[in-house]
N, C-alpha and C positions, 0 to 999 in steps of 0.2 A: 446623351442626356439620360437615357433609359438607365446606364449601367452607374451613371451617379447618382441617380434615384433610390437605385436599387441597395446601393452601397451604403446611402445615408440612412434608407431603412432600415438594414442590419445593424448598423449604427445605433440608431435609437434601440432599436429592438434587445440588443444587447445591455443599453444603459437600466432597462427595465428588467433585464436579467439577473444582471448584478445587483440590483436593489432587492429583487424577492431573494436572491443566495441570502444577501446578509439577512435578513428578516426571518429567514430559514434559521441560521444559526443563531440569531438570538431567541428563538421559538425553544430551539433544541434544549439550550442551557438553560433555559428561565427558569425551570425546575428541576430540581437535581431528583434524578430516580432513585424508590426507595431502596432499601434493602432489608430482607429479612432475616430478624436477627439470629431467627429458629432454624435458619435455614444453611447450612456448611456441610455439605457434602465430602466424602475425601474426595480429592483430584489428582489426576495423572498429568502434571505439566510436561508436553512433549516439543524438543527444542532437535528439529532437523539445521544440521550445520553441516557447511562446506565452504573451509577456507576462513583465513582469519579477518572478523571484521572490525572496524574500529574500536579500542577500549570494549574487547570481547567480554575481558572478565568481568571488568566494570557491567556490563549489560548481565553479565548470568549472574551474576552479584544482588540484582536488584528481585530476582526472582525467589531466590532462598530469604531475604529477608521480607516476606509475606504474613502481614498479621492473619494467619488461618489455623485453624485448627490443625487438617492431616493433608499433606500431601507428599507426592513424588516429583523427583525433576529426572525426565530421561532425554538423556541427550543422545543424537544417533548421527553417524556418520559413513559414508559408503567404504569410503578408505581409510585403513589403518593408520595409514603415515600422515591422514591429513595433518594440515597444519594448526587445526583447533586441538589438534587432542595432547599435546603438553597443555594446554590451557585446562582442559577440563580433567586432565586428570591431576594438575595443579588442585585445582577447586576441590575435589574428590577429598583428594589430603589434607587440607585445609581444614576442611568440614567436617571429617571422618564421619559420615553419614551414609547408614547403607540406603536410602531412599534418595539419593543421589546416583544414576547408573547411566553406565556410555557402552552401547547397544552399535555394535560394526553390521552394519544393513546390506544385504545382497540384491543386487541392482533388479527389478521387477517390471518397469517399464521404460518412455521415452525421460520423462519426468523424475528427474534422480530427488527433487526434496519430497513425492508422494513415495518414490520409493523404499526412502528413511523410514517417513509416516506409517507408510504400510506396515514393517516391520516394528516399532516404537508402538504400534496398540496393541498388537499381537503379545508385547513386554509389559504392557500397562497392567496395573492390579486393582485399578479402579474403575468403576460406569462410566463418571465426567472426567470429558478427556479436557483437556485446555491447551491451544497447538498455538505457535506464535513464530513471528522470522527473528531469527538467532541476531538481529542489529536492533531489535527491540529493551525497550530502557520504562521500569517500571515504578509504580509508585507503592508505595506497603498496603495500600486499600486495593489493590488491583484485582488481586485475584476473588476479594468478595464481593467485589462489583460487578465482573463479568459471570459470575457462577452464580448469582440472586436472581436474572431472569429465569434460570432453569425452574424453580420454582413453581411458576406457572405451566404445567404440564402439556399445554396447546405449544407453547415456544421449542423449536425443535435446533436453533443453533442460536450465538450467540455470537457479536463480532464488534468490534469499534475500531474509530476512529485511531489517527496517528497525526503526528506533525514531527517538524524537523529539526537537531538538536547538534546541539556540536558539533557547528558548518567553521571548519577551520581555512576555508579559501572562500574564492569568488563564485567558484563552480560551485559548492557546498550551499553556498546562501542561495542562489539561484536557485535550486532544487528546493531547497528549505520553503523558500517561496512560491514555486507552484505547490507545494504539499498541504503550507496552512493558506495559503491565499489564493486558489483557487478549487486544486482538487477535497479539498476537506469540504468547503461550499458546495461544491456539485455534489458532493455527494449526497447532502441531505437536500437538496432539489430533486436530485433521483429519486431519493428514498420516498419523499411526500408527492409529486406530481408524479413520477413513473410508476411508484407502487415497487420499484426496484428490491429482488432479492437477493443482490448479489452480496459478496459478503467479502474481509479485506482481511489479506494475512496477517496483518497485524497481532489478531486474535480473533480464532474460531475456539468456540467452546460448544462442546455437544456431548450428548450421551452416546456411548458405543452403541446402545439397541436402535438408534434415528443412522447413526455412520453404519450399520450393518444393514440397516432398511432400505438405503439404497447402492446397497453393492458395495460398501466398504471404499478403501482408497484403490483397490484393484481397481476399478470400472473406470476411475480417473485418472491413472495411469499413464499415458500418452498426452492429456490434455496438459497446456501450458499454464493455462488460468486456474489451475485447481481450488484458487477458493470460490474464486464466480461459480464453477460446476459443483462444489459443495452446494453453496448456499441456493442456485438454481433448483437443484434435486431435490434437498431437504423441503423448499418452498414448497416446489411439484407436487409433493405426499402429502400440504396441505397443513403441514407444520411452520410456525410463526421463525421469520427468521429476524433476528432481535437488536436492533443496534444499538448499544450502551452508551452509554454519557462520557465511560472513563475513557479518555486518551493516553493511548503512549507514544514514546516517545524510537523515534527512527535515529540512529545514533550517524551520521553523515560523517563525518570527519575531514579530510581533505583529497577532492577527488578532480581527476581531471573533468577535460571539457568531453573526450571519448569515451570516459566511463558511462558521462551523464548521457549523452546522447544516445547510446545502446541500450540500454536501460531505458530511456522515456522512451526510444523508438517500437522498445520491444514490446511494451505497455499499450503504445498506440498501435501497433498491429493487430496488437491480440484483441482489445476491441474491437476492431475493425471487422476483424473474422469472427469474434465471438458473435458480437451485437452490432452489425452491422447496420441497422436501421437507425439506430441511435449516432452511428458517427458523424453523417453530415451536419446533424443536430448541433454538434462541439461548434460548430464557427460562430455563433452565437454568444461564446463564448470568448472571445476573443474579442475585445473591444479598443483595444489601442491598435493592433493591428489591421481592423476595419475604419479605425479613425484615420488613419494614416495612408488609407488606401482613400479614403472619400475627398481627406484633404489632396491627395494627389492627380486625383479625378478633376477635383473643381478648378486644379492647374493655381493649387495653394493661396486662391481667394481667403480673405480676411476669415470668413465664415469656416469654412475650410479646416486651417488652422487651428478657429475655434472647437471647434470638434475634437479635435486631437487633444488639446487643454482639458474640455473639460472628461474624455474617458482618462485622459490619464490620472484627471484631480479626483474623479469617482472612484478608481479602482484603488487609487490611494486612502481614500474615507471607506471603502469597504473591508480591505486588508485592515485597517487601524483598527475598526469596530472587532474585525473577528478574531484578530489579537487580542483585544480585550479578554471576550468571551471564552479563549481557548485557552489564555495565558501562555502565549506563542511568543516569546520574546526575541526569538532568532527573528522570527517575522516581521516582529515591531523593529528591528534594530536594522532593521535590511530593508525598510522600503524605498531606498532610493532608488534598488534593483530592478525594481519592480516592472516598469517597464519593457527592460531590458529583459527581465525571467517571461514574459509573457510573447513577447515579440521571438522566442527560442523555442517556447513550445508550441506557436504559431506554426513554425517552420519545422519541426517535428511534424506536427501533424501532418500538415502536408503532403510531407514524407511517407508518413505512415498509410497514406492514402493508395500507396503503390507496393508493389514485390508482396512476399511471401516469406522472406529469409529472415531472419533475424538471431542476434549472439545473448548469447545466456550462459555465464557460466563456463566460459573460455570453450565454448564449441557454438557452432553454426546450425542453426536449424532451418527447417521448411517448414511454416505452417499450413496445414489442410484444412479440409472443411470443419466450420466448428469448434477451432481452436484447438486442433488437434496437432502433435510434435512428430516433424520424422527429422531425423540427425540427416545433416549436410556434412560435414567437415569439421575437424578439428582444427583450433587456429593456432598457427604456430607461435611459439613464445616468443621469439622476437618482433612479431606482428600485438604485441599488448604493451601499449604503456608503461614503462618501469621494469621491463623482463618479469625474471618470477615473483618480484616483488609486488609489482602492479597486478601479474595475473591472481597472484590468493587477495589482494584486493577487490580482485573481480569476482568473486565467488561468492557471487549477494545476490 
């Protein structure tokens, strides 16, 4: 009786969760932040890439055509031969733009995309850096959107939100689905009830003199979470870390059920080790999967049941609402998923609850204290999905 008690409370507890998420994100959107018109800095767009990701060009395509006045696009890669670099030096020619440049970066730490980074501002010719993950897919107001907090001289980084876009399978919308129907929500519950400074690859924009205040990308280096420990640090020094209104967009394509699961697992570790106090918190979160346990508890009594009905019909009206707000149409078109995506990152979690290892990037790691990277093993190419087709798939 205690543990069906306890389970029905998490139960409810959760349905009251999901209600302030949504109220969160209709809070966020209710006013579109301004922009000032005075205000267009040049920018250094810096795009660390490794491996080719879905409709790449497509994505670096969306970046050159930016209503702004001056900027640069440097894109950097560890190795010559990657397999982005016909792509980018496709674009190069295309464009025939010398403010378009592809920057071969000498490996610095455990962390090969701060490595890129590290070497890509050291090339920059401008203050505001603007850093983004190479599956990113933008809109032509983008870049004046995320560079108009700088602005205000207290705000010391700036980052937003993402959702998930051209899910060409099952595994694709499943992701797509925790990105706009749940983790987009938590995030601004973090941000308003945690006071949270963490901050999402999506898009970090900051000035080099705030990136050199606290040590530059050397200092982060080994860490896996690199923009959480951006956005931590820059907090630290008492600078506003800034979350914007504009959303981009994560270009998903068609991926297996192993991609997604190393990938969510990797994500749930590094919390775990990052912000440890916060993970138990996540089950809270998870309301079909405690509906499901309570109706299993009460030995699937009428009530029971009911439980299960109505998280699932809640999370269903929550997703709907925040599709509205996000204009998440993957999301809107995929929630029959829905249960199914939440019941996977249940058992992720889980998972993530345990070990130290995790695969990033067709190699194995150990993480340490703090979120920190020591290399385990490289994985052999017949151990990935698809041979080497699968593995530059995996270089996300």
């Amino acid at each position: 009786m205690i543990l069906l008690a306890l389970l029905l409370a998490l139960t409810f507890i959760s349905w009251i969760y999901w209600i302030f998420a949504c109220w969160c994100v209709r809070v966020f959107f209710r006013n579109p932040q301004a922009v000032d018109p005075d205000f267009y800095p040049p920018v250094s767009i810096l795009k660390p890439v490794k491996g080719l990701d879905p409709q790449a060009y497509e994505n670096f395509l969306t970046f050159v055509r930016q209503n702004y006045p001056e900027f640069e696009i440097l894109f950097g890669v560890l190795d010559a031969d990657d397999p982005a670099v016909p792509v980018i030096e496709r674009f190069q020619r295309e464009f025939s733009e010398p403010n378009i440049r592809l920057i071969i970066a000498d490996p610095l730490g455990t962390n090969p995309k701060v490595s890129i980074l590290h070497h890509l501002v050291k090339q920059a010719r401008y203050e505001v850096l603007a850093i983004s993950d190479s599956d990113m897919r933008v809109t032509p107001d983008y870049l004046s959107r995320v560079v108009a907090p700088l602005a205000n001289p207290k705000t010391g980084l700036v980052t937003c939100l993402y959702k998930g876009g051209e899910a060409l399978n099952l595994t694709a919308r499943l992701e797509a689905l925790y990105i706009g129907g749940a983790f987009l929500p938590s995030i601004l519950v973090g941000r308003r009830y945690l006071a949270g400074r963490f901050a999402l690859g999506a898009t970090l924009v900051l000035r080099r003199s705030d990136l050199i205040a606290v040590g530059g990308f050397g200092a982060i280096a080994d860490y896996l979470a690199d923009d959480y420990e951006l956005g931590a640090r820059i907090g630290a020094q008492g600078r506003r870390v800034h979350l914007s209104d504009c959303i981009a967009t994560t270009i998903l394509g068609a991926e297996s059920l192993r991609e997604f699961w190393d990938r969510q697992l990797r994500w749930a570790k590094c919390i775990r080790v990052s912000r440890w106090q916060e993970y138990p918190g996540l089950l809270i979160t998870f309301s079909t999967p405690l509906a499901m346990a309570t109706a299993t508890a009460s030995r699937f009594a009428p009530w029971g049941l009911a439980t299960v009905v109505t998280s699932i019909t809640l999370r269903w009206g929550v997703a709907w609402l925040v599709s509205g707000h996000t204009d998440d149409r993957v999301l809107r078109r995929s929630l029959l998923w829905l249960p199914l995506s939440d019941l996977l990152i249940f058992f992720i979690w889980c998972a993530g609850g345990v070990g130290r290892r995790v695969v990033w990037r067709g190699q194995r790691f150990e993480l340490a204290s703090g979120g920190r990277l020591r290399i385990a093993e490289p994985i052999p190419l017949e151990e990935v999905t698809g041979g080497r087709e699968g593995f530059e798939r995996t270089m996300r």
